[in-house]
C-alpha positions, -999 to +999 in steps of 0.1 A: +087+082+002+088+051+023+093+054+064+127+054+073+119+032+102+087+012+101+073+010+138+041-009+149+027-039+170+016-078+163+001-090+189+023-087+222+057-074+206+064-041+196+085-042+163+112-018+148+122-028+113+145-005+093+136+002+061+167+022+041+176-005+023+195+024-003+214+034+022+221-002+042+197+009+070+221+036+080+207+054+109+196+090+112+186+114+140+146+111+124+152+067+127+165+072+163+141+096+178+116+073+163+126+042+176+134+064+213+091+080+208+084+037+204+105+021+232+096+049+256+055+039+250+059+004+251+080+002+283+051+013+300+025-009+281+019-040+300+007-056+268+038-051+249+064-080+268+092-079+240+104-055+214+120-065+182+141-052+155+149-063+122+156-049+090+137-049+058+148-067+026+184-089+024+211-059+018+220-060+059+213-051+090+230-019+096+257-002+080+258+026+107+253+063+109+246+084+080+281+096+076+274+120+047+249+138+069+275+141+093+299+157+072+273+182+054+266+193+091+299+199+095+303+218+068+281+244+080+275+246+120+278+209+128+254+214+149+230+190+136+256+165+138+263+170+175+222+166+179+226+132+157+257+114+182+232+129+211+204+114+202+219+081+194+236+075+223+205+080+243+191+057+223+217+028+226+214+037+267+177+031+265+183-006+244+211-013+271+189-005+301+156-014+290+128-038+315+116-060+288+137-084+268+148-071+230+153-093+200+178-077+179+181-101+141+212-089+134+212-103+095+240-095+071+264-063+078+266-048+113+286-017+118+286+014+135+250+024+145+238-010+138+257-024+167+246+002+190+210-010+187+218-045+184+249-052+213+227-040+240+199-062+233+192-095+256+185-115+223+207-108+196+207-138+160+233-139+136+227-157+101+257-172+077+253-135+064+263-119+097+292-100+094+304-074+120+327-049+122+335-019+139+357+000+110+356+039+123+394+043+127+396+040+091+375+077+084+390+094+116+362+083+142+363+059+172+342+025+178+319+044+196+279+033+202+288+017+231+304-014+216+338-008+235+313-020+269+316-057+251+346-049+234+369-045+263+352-078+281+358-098+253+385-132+261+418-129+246+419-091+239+394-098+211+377-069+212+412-042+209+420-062+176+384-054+163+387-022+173+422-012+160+419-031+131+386-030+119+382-068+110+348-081+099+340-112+112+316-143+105+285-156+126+306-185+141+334-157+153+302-133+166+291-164+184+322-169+200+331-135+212+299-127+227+285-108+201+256-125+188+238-149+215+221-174+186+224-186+149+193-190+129+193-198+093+182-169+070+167-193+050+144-202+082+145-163+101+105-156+087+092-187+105+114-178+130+103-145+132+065-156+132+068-187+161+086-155+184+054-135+172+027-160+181+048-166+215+070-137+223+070-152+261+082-184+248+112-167+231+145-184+245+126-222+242+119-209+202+157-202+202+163-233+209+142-249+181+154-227+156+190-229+168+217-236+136+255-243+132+274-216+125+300-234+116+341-230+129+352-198+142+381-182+115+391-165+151+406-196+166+434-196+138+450-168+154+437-167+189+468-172+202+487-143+186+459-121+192+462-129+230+501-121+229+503-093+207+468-074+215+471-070+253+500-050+253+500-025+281+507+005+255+498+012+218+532+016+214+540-021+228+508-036+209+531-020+178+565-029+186+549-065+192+537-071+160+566-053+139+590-077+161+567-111+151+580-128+124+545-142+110+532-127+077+494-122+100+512-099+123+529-079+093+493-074+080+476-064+115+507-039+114+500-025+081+462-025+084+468-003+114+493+021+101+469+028+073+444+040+099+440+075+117+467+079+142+449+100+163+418+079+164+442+047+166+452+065+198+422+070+213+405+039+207+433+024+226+430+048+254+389+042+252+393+002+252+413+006+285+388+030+302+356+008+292+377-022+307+370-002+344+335+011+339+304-005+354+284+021+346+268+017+308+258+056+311+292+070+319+308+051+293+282+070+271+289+102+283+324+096+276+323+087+239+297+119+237+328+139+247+351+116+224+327+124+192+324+159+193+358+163+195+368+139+169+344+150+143+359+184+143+392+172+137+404+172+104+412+130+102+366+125+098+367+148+068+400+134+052+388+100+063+350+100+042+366+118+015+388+090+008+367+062+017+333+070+010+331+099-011+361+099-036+373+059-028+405+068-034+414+048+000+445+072-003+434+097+032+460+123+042+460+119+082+470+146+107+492+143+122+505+114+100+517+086+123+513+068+158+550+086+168+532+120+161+508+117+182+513+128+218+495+123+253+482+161+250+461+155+218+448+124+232+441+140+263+420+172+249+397+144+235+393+134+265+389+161+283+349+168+297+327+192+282+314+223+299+284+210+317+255+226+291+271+202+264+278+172+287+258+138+272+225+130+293+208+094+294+168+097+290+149+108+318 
């Protein structure tokens, strides 16, 4: 079998592609204590003065975690997928708070995982095949990774409409909101990819070279409502905002919304608010540690990867059933911190 992760040097970078193309590069806990084993040696290797990941072949970036692993762990101990969010995080703390600049290609889908090693890094190109998203209400989980640090500083409440929604947006949108620095051309990313690799010191003037249009941003269109309708003090504003707007765009945020998890609805909410007042990437981590383990024994992540990755029936049977079920108590047991033994820890 191929390596999940190839891992090597050329020359003064140190380069992480990810090779499970099957599986749209979506991470395990093997990948990330890889990738953890490689950034910990080079940061220390003066010869080594940028890192940077890519994918291999044209299918995307990053899809995310393996989810089916997940659930298989959680059908026995869960255990292992306590170790996988773990390890994970500690690597997305590592990316975040790392010496030497990172180069992150972030080329066709990014989700989940993928933006967790991706959003931290100081370098981070989209291509016309870009397409972000941060979906995890929609199977009973949270947009987690970290993403909620950029999410919650994005202009115009941006980032709570990605993450109640789930909407996947274009390079020129990413480009906008902050989440990809730069557009290359896929068409040009190996010459790209080989000028950074002749002069990974020169980086930001090859940039600059290689720098494309992404064309218009599909976000402007409804920047405006988004602004109104997504900073609402309270989920239960936000909702009563859009079911009051008369425009057929609000009716479908509405819907898409109600068609998620309640619970996780909920919490995202709450999340998006308490990453807004955190300077410290590492405490936001340790929070969505506490947020994961207790969302992944609920019964909304089952439900939710039953209907939309395992049997695709899209049809998932949430509990409780809808925003007015769910009270402050739930949402405050997720929340709640973990006896100290369990608590999330950054790398040494």
């Amino acid at each position: 079998m191929d390596p999940e992760v190839l891992i090597r040097t050329e020359g003064q970078v140190g380069r992480i592609t990810l090779n499970r193309p099957q599986a749209l590069h979506a991470l395990t806990t093997a990948m990330c204590l890889e990738m953890i084993e490689a950034l910990s040696a080079w940061r220390a290797d003066p010869a080594i003065v940028l890192v940077m990941i890519d994918h291999a072949g044209e299918r995307g970036f990053c899809a995310g975690g393996d989810i089916r692993a997940l659930v298989d762990s959680l059908a026995e101990s869960g255990k292992a997928a306590e170790a996988f969010f773990f390890t994970e995080y500690q690597l997305d703390h590592l990316i975040f708070s790392y010496p030497k600049p990172v180069l992150a290609i972030m080329d066709g889908v990014v989700m989940g995982g993928g933006a967790g090693i991706s959003l931290p890094a100081a370098f981070r190109v989209a291509t016309e095949r870009t397409r972000f998203a941060m979906p995890e209400t929609g199977i009973g989980l949270f947009p987690d990774v970290g993403a909620c640090w950029r999410l919650s500083r994005m202009p115009d409440h941006a980032g709570a409409w990605l993450a109640l929604t789930g909407a996947r947006i274009g390079p020129a949108d990413c480009e906008l909101l902050g989440v990809v620095t730069d557009f290359v051309e896929a068409a040009k990313l190996e010459a790209f990819k080989a000028a950074v690799l002749a002069e990974p010191v020169k980086v930001e003037t090859i940039l600059t070279e290689f720098e494309g249009e992404a064309g218009r941003p599909a976000f402007a269109a409804h920047q405006d409502a988004i602004r109104r309708l997504f900073g609402a003090p309270s989920l239960e504003a936000l909702v009563a905002g859009l079911a009051a707007d008369r425009s057929d765009w609000a009716r479908e945020q509405l819907e898409i919304i109600r068609s998620k998890s309640p619970l996780s609805t909920a919490v995202a909410f709450r999340q998006l608010q308490a990453a807004a007042g955190i300077d410290d990437f590492a405490q936001l981590m340790e929070m969505e540690y506490r947020i994961a383990l207790r969302l992944i024994r609920r019964p909304d992540f089952s439900e939710g990867v039953r209907a939309v990755i395992l049997d695709k029936d899209q049809q998932p049977r949430w509990s409780p059933s809808s925003l007015a079920e769910v009270t402050v108590a739930m949402i405050d047991e997720v929340f709640a911190p973990l006896p100290p033994e369990k608590a999330w820890t950054p790398l040494p």
